[in-house]
C-alpha positions as CSV (number, residue, x, y, z in Angstrom):
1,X,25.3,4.5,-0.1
2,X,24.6,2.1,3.0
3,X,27.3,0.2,4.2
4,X,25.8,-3.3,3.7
5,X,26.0,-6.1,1.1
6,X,22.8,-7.5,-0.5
7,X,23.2,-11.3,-0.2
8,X,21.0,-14.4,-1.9
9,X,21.5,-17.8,-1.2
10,X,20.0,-21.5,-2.1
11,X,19.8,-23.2,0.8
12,X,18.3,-26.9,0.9
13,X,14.9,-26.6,3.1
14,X,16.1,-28.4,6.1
15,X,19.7,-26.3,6.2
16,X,17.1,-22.9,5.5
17,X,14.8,-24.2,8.3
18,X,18.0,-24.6,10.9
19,X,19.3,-21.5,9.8
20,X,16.0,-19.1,9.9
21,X,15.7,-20.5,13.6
22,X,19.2,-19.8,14.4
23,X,18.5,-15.9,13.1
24,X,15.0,-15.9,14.9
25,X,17.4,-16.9,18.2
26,X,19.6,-14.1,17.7
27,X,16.9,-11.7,17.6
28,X,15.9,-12.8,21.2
29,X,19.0,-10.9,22.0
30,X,20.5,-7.8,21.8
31,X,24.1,-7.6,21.9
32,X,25.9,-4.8,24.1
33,X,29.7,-4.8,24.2
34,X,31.4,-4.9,27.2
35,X,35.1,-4.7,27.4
36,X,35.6,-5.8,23.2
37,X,33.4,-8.7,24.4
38,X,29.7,-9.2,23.3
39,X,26.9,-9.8,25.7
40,X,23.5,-11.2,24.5
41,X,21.2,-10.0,26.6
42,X,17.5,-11.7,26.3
43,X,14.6,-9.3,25.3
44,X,11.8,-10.4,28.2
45,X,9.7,-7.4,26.8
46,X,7.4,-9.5,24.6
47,X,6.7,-6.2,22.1
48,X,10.2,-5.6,21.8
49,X,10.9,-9.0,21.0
50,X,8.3,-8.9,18.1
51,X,9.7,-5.3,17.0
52,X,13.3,-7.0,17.1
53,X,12.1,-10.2,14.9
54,X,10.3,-8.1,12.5
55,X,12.9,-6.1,11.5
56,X,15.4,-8.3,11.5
57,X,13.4,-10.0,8.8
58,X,11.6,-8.0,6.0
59,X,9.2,-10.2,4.6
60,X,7.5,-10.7,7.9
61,X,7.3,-7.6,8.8
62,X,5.5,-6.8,6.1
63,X,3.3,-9.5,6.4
64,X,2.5,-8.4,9.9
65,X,2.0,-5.2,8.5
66,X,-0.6,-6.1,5.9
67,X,-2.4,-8.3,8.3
68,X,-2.9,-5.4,10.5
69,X,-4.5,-3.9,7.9
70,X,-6.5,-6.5,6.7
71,X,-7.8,-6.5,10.6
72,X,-8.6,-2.7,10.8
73,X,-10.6,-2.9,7.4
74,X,-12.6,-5.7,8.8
75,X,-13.0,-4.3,11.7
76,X,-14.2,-0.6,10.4
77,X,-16.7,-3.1,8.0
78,X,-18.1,-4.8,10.9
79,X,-18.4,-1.6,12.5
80,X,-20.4,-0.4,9.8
């Protein structure tokens, strides 16, 4: 069994809106510890950035995932 807790909260819109920015920061970064002390170091790769933001949230990912497919379909039917 994983080792993580399955978590749902009601946040107010402005509170979820601060929040889902702060989390979209954080996956700018990755962290690497140096000496029991973290160090956020910035993603510049632009791909790996994405990659990072994705899986950090679910929901976008898949919807990134579906609109790559919606994009191949239309582009195999206008190949057609």
């Amino acid at each position: 069994m994983p080792n993580t807790l399955s978590l749902q909260i009601e946040l107010p819109p402005a509170v979820a809106e601060t929040y889902a920015r702060w989390l979209q920061g954080r996956a700018d970064y990755i962290v690497n510890q140096h000496w029991n002390e973290p160090r956020y170091l910035r993603i510049e790769d632009t791909e790996k950035r994405r990659a990072a933001i994705l899986q950090r949230f679910p929901s976008m990912l898949a919807a990134y995932q579906t609109a790559a497919q919606i994009r191949a379909q239309l582009a195999t039917q206008e190949a057609n």
